[in-house]
C-alpha positions in Angstrom: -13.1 17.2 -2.9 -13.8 20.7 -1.8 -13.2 22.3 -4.9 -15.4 22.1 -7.7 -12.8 23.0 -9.7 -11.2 20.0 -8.5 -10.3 17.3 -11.0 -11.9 14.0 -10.3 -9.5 11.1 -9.6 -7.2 10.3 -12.5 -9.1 10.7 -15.8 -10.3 14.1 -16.8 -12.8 15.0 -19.6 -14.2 18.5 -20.9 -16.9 19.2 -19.2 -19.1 20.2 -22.0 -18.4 17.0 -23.9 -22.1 15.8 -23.2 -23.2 18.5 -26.2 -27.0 19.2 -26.7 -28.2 18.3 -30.3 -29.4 20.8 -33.4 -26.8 18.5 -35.7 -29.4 17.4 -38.2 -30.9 18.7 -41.7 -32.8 21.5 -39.9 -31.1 24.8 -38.1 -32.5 26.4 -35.6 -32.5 30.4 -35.1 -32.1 29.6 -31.3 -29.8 27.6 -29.3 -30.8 24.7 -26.4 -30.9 26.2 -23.1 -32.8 28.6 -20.3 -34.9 31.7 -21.6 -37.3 33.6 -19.8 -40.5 35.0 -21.3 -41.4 34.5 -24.5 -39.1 32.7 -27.1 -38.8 33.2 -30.7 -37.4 29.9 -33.0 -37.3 29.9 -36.7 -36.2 26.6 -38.5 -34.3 26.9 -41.9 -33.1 24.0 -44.1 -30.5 23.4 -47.0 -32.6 21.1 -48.4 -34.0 22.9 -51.8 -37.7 22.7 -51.9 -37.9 20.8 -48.5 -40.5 21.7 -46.1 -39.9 21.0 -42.2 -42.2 19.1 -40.2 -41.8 19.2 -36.2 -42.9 18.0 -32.7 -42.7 19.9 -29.3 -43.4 16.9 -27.6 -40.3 14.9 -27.9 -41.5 12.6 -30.9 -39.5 11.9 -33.9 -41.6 14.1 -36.7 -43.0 12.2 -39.4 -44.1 13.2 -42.8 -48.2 13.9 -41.1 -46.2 16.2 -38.3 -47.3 20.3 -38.1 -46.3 22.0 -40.8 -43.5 25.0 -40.2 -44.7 27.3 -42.1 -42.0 30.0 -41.6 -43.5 32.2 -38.7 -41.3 31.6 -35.8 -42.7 29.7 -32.9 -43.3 31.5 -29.8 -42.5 29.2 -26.8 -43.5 30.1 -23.2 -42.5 26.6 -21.4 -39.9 23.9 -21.3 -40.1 22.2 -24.7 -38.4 19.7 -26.6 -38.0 20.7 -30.3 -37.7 18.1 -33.0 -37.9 18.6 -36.9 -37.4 17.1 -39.8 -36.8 18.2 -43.2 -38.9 16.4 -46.0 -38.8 16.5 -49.5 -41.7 14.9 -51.3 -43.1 12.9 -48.5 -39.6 11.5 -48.0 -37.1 12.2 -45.2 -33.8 14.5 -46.1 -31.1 14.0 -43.7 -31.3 13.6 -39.9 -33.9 15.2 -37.3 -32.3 18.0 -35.2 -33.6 18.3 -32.0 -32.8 21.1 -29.5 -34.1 21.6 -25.5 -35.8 24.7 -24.2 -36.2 24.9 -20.3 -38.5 27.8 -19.6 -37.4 29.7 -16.3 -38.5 32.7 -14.5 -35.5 33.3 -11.9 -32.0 33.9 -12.3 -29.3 32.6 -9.9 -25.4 32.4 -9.6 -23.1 29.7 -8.1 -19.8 29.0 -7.0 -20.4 25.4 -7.8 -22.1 23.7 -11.3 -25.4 24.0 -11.8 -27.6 20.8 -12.9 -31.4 21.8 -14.1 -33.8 18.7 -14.2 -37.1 19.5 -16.0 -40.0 17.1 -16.3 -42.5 19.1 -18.4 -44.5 19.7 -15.8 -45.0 15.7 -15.0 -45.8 16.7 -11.2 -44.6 15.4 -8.4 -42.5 11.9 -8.3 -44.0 9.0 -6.4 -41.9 8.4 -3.6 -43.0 4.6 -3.1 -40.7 2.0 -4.9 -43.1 -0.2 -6.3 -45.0 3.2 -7.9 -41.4 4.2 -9.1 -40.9 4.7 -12.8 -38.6 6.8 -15.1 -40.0 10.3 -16.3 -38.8 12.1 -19.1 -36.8 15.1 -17.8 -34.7 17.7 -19.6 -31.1 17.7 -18.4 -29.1 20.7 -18.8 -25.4 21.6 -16.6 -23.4 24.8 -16.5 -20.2 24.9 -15.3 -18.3 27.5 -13.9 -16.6 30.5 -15.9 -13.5 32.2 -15.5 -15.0 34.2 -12.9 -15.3 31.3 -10.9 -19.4 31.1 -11.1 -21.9 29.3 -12.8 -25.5 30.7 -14.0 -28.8 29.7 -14.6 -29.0 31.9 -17.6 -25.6 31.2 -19.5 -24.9 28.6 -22.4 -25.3 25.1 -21.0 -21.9 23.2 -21.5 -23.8 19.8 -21.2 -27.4 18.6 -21.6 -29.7 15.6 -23.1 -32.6 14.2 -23.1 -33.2 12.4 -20.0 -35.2 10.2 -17.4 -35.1 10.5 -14.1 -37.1 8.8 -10.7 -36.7 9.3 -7.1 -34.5 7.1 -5.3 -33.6 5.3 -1.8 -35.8 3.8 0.5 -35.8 6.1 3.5 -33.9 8.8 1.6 -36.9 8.8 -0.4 -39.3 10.5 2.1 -36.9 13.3 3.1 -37.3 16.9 1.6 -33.8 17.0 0.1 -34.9 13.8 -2.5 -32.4 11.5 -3.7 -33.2 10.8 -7.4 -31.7 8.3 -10.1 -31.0 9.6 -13.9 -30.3 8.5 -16.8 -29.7 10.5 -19.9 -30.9 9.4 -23.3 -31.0 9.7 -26.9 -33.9 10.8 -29.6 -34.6 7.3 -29.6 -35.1 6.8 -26.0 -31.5 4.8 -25.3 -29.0 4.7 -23.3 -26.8 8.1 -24.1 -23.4 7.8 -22.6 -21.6 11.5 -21.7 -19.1 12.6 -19.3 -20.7 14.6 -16.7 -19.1 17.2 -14.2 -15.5 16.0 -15.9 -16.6 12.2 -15.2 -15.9 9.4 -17.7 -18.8 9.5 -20.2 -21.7 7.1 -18.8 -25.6 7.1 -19.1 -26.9 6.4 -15.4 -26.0 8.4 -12.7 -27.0 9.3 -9.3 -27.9 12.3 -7.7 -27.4 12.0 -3.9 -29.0 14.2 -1.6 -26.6 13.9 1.9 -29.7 15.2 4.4 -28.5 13.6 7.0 -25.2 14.8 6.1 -24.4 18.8 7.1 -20.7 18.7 6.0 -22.7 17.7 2.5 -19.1 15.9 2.1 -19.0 12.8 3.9 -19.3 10.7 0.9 -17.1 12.6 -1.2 -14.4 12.8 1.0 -14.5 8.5 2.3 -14.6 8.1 -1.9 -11.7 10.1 -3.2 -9.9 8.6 0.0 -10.7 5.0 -1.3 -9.8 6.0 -5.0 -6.6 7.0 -3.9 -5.8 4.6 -1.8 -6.2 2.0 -5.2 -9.8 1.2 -3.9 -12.9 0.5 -6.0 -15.5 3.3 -5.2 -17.3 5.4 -7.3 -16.2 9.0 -8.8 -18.3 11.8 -7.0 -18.6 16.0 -7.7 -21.0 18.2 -6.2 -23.5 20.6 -8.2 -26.0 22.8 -6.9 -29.4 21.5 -8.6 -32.4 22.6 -9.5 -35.8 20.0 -10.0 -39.0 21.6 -11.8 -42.0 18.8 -11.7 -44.8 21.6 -12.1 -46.2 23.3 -15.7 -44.6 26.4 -14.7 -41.2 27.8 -15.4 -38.4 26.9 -13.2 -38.5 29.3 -9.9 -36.9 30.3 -6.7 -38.1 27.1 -5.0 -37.2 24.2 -7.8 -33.6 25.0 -6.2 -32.8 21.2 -4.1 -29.2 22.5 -2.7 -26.2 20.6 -2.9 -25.9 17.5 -4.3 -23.6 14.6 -4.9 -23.4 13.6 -8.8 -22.4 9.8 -8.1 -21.4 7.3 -10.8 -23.6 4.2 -10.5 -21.8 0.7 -10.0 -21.5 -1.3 -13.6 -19.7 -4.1 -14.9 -17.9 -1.2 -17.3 -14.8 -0.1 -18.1 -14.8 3.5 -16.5 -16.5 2.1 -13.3 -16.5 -1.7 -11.6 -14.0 -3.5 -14.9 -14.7 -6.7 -13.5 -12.2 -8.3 -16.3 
């Protein structure tokens, strides 16, 4: 449970299996993931005589979207990039989308790194009744071969997301607990393995504040897996939660949490059959 390395209990998956998007009719010049300052993105399309139409905003683009008109766009925060290529009014192939998290620090960890961006959507409620998912940007790094993980290298997983805080009590401490689910363009369920766990879309991301070992849970759960109990997988990550309209910083960085898989009725968690 220690190791992050550390396989979790019986299946294993790659870890970048959850892969960020750019598979449709447009190509962009730059992949998804961290930049700081300014970046550059030119969009090119095979389509003959197509011209791309595109949203920042995490929209699908329709025919009325901006224009590209073949500058390259100059991005200075976290963005969600969506285009389209259109021939004649009409839709050519599929939308590619790509993520962009604007940050202005860099950082290195022995364990993975989650980043949760809300595009500057402020501060969560912490209330239950006020609770209510916020589109986030998801992006994870795992380690290298040297045994570290960085907020600047590729991302080996990432998605659209939505994310809220979570926990009664838990809810009010400074380490917030928060519940996530990752989604498609369309706003559904997206189901990908995450830290080596079987591919699912909800997880939860466990603050232990109470908890300075930070691996209480983790070690009672692994115990109960292995001793042909029903309890859910759990890795840790360090992670990183930007709310503000401002780059990701020194102190968006949460600590240590524990990446839990939510109970379901579902094959890879509770298989009530």
């Amino acid at each position: 449970v220690l190791d992050p390395d550390a396989a979790p209990s019986g299946e294993t998956q790659p870890l970048g299996a959850c892969a960020l998007f750019n598979k449709g009719g447009v190509t962009f010049s730059a992949p998804s993931g961290t930049f700081q300052g300014t970046l550059q993105v030119s969009m090119t399309t095979a389509t003959a005589n197509a011209e791309i139409r595109y949203t920042t905003d995490g929209k699908a683009p329709s025919a009325t979207a901006t224009l590209y008109e073949g500058k390259p766009l100059d991005l200075t925060g976290t963005t969600r990039l969506r285009a389209q290529a259109f021939f004649e009014g009409s839709a050519s192939g599929t939308a590619a989308s790509a993520l962009y998290v604007a940050r202005a620090v860099e950082a290195t960890h022995a364990f993975p790194v989650i980043i949760l961006d809300s595009y500057g959507s402020g501060k969560l409620p912490t209330a239950e009744e006020k609770r209510q998912f916020v589109d986030v940007a998801y992006l994870a790094m795992d380690p290298g071969a040297d045994g570290n993980a960085s907020l600047g290298q590729k991302p080996t997983g990432g998605s659209f997301a939505a994310f809220h805080g979570r926990g009664n009590s838990a809810a009010m401490f400074d380490k917030v607990p928060y519940r996530l689910e990752l989604r498609n363009e369309a706003g559904d369920d997206r189901d990908c393995p995450v830290l080596g766990m079987p591919a699912e879309a909800d997880w939860a991301l466990v603050g232990p504040h109470a908890d300075k070992t930070l691996v209480h849970n983790s070690f009672v759960y692994e115990l109960a897996r292995e001793m042909g109990m029903a309890a859910p997988r759990v890795k840790l990550a360090e992670v990183y939660v930007n709310t503000d309209n401002q780059p990701l910083a020194a102190d968006d960085y949460q600590g240590v949490y524990q990446i839990v898989e939510t109970i379901k009725n579902q094959k890879n968690r509770l298989d009530l059959k």
